[in-house]
C-alpha atoms as one frame of an Amber mdcrd trajectory, in Angstrom:
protein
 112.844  76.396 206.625 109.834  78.747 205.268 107.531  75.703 205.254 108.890
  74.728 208.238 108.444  77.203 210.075 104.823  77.392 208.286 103.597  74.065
 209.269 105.120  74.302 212.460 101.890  76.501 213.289  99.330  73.875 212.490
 101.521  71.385 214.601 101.521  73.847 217.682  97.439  74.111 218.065  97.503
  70.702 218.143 100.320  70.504 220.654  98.844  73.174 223.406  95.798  71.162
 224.794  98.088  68.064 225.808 100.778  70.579 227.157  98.999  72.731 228.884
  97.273  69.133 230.631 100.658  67.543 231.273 102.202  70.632 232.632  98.970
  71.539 235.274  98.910  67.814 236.176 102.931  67.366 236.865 102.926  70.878
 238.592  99.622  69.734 240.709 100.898  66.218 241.281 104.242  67.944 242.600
 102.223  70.077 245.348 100.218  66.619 246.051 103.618  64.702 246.390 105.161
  67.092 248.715 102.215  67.111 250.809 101.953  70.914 250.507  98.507  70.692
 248.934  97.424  68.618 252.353  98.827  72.052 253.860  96.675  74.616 251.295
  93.639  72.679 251.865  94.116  72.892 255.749  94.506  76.460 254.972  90.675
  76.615 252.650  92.218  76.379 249.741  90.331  72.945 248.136  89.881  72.128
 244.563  87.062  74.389 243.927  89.028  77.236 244.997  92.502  76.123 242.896
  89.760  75.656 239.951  89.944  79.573 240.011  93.834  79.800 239.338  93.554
  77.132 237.100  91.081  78.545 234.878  92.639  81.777 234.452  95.762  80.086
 233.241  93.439  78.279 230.988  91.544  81.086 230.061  94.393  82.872 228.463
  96.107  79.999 226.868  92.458  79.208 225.359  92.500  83.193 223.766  95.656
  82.739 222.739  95.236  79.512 221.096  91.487  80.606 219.068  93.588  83.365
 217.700  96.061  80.412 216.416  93.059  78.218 215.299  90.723  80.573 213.895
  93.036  83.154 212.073  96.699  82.481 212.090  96.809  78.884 210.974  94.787
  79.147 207.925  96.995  82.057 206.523  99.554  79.852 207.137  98.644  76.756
 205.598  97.498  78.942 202.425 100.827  79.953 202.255 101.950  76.604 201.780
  99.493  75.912 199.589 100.647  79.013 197.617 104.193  77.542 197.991 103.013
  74.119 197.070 101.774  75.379 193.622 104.622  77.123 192.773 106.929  74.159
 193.092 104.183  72.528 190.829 104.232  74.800 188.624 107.865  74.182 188.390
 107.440  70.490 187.996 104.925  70.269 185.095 106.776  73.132 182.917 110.046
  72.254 184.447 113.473  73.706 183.079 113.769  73.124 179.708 116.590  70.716
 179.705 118.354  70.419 176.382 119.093  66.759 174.821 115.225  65.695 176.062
 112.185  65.391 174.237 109.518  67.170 176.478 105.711  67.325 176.877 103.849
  69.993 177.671 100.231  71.522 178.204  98.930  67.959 178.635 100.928  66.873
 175.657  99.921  69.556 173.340 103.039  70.558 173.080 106.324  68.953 172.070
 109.717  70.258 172.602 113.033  69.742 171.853 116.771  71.499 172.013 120.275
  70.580 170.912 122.047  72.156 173.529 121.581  75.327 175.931 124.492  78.151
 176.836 125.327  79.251 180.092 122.786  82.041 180.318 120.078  79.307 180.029
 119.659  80.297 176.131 118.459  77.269 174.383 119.655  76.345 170.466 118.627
  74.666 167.644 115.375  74.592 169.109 112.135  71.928 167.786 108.546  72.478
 168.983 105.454  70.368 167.872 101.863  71.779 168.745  98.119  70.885 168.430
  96.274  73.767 168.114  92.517  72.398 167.265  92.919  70.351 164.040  96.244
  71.707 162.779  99.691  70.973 163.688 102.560  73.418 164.444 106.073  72.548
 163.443 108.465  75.131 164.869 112.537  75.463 164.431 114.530  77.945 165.409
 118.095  78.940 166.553 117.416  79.916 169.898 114.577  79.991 172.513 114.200
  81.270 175.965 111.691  80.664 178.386 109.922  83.287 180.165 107.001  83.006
 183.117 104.175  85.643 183.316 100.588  85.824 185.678 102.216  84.621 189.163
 103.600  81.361 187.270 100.054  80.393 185.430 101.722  80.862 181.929 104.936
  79.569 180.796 106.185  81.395 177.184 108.246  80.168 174.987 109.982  82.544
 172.626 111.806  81.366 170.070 114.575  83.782 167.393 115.153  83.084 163.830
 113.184  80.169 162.769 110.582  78.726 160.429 107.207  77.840 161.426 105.002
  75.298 159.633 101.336  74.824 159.916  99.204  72.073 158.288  95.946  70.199
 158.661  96.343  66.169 158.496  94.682  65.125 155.363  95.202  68.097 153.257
  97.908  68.906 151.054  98.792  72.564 151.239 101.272  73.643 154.274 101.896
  76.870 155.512 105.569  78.014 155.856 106.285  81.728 158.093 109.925  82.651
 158.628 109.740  85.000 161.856 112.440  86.623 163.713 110.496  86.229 166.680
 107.987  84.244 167.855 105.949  82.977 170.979 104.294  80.363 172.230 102.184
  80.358 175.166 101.873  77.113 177.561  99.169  77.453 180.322  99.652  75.557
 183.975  97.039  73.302 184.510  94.007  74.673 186.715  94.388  72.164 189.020
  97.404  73.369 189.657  96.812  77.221 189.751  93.603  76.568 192.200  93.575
  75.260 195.916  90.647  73.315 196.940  92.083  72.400 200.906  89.663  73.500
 203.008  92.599  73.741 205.654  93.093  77.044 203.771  90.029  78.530 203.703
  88.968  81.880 206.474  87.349  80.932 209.237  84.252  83.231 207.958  84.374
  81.663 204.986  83.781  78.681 206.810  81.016  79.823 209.132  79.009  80.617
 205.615  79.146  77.236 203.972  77.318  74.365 204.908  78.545  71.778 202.977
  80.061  68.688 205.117  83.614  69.279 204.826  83.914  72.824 205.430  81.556
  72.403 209.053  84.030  69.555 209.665  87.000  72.024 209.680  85.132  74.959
 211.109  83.873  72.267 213.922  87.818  71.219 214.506  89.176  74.738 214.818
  86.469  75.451 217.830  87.394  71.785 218.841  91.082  72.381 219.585  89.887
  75.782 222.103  87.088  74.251 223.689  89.607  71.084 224.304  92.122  73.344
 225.748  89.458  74.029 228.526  88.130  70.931 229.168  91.643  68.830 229.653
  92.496  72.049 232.376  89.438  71.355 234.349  90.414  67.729 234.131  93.538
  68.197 235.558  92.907  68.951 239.126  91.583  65.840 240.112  93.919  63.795
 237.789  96.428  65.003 239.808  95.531  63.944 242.872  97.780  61.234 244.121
  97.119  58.517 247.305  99.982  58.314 249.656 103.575  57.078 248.846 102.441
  57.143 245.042 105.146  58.861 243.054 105.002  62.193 241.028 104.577  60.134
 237.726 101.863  57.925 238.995  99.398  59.600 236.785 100.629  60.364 233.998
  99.965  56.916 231.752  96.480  57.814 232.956  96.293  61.349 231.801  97.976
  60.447 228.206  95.758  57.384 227.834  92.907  59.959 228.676  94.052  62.229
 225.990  94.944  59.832 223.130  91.266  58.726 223.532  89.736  62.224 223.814
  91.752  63.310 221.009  91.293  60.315 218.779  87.762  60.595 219.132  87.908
  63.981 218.146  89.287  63.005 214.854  87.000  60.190 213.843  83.820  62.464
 214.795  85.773  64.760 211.801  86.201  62.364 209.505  82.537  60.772 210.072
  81.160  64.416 209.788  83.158  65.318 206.219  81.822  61.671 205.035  77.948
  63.092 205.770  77.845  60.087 208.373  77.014  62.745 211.138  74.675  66.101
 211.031  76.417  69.053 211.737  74.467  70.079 214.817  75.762  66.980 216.757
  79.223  66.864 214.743  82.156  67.279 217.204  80.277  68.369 220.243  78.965
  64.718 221.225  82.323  64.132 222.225  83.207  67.099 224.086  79.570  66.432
 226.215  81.269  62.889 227.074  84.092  63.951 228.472  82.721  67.071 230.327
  80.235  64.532 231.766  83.621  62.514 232.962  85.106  65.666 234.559  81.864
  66.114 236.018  81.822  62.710 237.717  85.798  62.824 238.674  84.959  66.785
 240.291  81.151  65.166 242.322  83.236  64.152 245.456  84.468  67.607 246.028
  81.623  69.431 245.033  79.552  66.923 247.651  82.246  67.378 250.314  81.853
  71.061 250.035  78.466  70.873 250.360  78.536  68.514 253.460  81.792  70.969
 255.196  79.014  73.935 254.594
């Protein structure tokens, strides 16, 4: 439910644009329908002056969805990424099951236990390690496992046991009895470190230049500036000719988005691939459809002119 709850951020930014489009055009298409936007514009109140109501409803989902883009949803997704680690953390170390050979630290290490009590206290315990050219042979009675720096290092500590040391091709071996001993296993780095850029601060993003990082920085202005753009669009997609029904529009308003938004996406995935400069990036697109709602607003903003 945590990660959930989590991703259900990143999912929401993405969700706003086309809801705030669908809900202004079903609303607008309504009035249309019921011929009581016939009845505001015989009162002076034409497109240009429903832009203004419009916009401020658009104006504060757009604040409210930047603060989602540019700040919320990366603390978010690092928090899954902090989640994902520690679950493979988990994985690579694992619980010690007894009865199983297991292989550790990128098969450094070897271990082995006969059985395991209820408290999760391993016995008659076998552990094989590489350290440079020697080789570790460890038994003991017991062993317990123990996890220390946030999950990057797994110990193993082992009671009562012998441990022998020797280097293949000579004869002498080393033989310590200890009462206790342990042995340290670190996670892998790859692990311990996130590289998603999904993760990273939104200033952190603004400083690097590298492909990727303008891609995401580029997509988290995208999904505000998209939010504004799909409003303005509205008002004239809703406009419907006589005896056409509420719902008239509405294959043309998510055809309009799937292609908006698709093309969105691609112009991200050509700019992490280096196939686009930055300074054109996502923006090419948003110009294209602006210049659309430009051409879908010209015979209102040319009947104005003419009625003045």
């Amino acid at each position: 439910m945590h990660l959930i709850g989590l991703m259900s951020v990143q999912n929401f930014t993405v969700i706003v644009p086309v809801g705030l489009l669908l809900g202004l055009v079903l609303a607008l298409g309504r009035l249309h329908h019921e011929n009581e936007m016939a009845a505001l514009n015989a009162c002076g109140v034409g497109p240009t002056r429903l832009l203004w109501s419009v916009g401020l409803l658009a104006v504060g989902v757009t604040l409210g969805l930047s603060w989602l883009t540019l700040w919320v949803a990366p603390q978010a997704f690092s928090q899954v990424e902090d989640i994902r680690r520690q679950a493979l953390r988990a994985a690579q170390f694992g619980q010690l099951e007894p009865g199983k050979f297991h292989t550790l630290a990128r098969g450094t290490v070897a271990f082995y236990a006969e059985s395991a009590d209820a408290d999760g206290v391993l016995r008659h315990v076998f552990v094989e390690r590489h350290v440079g050219p020697s080789v570790q042979v460890v038994l003991a009675e017991r062993a317990v496992q123990r996890i220390e720096q946030e999950g990057n290092l797994h110990v193993l500590v082992l009671y009562d046991g012998d441990r022998y040391e020797a280097t293949p091709g000579q004869a002498s071996i080393r033989q310590v009895h200890f009462a206790e001993h342990g042995i340290p296993v670190a996670v892998s780095a790859q692990v311990a470190t996130s590289t998603r850029v999904e993760a990273r601060s939104t200033g952190d993003l603004f400083r690097d230049s590298s492909p990727k990082a303008q891609a995401e920085l580029q997509w988290r202005l995208s999904l505000p500036v998209m939010t504004l753009i799909l409003a303005l669009l509205a008002i004239p997609l809703a406009v419907l000719q006589p005896r056409q029904g509420r719902y008239a529009r509405l294959g043309t308003v998510i055809l309009l988005y799937f292609v908006y938004s698709n093309l969105v996406s691609a112009a991200r995935t050509w700019l992490e691939k280096g196939w686009l400069p930055p300074i054109i990036g996502l923006w090419w697109v948003h110009i294209v459809v602006l210049l659309l709602a430009w051409f879908m607003w010209r015979p209102s903003l040319v009947g104005r002119r003419v009625s003045a």
